[in-house]
C-alpha positions in Angstrom: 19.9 -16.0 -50.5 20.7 -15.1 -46.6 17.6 -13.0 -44.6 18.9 -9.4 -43.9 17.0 -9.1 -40.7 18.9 -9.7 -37.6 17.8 -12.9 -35.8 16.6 -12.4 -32.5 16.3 -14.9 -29.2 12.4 -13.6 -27.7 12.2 -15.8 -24.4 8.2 -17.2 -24.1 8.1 -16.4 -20.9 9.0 -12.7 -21.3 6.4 -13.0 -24.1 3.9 -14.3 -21.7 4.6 -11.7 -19.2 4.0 -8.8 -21.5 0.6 -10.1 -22.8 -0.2 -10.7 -18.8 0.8 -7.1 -18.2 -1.0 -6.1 -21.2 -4.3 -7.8 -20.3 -4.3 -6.7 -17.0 -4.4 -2.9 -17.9 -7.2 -3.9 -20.6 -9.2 -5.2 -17.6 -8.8 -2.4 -15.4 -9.6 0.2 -18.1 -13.0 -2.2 -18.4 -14.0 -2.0 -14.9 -13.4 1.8 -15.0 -16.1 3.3 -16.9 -17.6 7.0 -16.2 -19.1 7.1 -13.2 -17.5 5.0 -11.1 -16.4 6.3 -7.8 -12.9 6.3 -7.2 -10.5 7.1 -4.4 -6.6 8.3 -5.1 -4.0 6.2 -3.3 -0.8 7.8 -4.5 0.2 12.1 -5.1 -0.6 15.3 -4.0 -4.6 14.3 -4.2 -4.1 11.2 -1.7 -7.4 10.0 0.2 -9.5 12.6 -2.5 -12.3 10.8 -3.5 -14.1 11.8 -7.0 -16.0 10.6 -9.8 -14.6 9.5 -13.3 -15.5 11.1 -16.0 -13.1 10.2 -18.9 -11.0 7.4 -19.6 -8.0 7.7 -22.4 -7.2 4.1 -22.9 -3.9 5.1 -25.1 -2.7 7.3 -22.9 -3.7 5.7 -20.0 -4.8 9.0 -17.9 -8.3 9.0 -16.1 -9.9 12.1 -16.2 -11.4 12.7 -12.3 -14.1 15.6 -10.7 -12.3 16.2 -7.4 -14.0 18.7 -5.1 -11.7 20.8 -3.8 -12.7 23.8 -0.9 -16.6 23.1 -2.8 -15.5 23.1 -6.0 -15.4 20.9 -8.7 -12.3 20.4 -10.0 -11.0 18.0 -12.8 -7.6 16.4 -12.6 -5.7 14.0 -14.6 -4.4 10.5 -13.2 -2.6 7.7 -14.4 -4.5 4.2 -13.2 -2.7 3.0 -11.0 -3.1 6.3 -8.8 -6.6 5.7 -8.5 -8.8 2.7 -6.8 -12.2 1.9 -7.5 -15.0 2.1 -4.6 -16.9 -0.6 -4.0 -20.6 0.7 -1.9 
């Protein structure tokens, strides 16, 4: 009896550098918790600073209170727009 399913050539090391990839965006969405103070490197909102309030972990969109001419303003960026401030 042959398998029907195709047979497929998966290289480790492409294997290895998905689950790096993968890990590394776990650990960023562990350090980034609401609350912490971040600054956005990247878009419209470059230098902004702002505080997190949400994280979506599937989507990977951080939810951030910009103030903006004195108000408070909530905008949506992916992770690697933002940095985390270290005080």
């Amino acid at each position: 009896m042959a398998s029907t399913s195709p047979s497929r050539n998966i290289d480790s090391n492409t294997v290895s550098e998905a689950l790096a990839s993968y890990l590394a965006a776990e650990k960023k969405y562990e350090l980034l918790v609401p609350g912490t103070a971040l600054q956005v490197i990247s878009g419209p909102f470059t230098d902004f600073t702002g505080m997190l309030e949400e994280v979506d972990s599937e989507t990977g969109k951080l939810k951030v209170s910009l103030s903006i001419f004195g108000k408070t303003t909530f905008v949506e960026f992916d992770v690697g727009e933002v940095i985390k401030l270290e005080y």
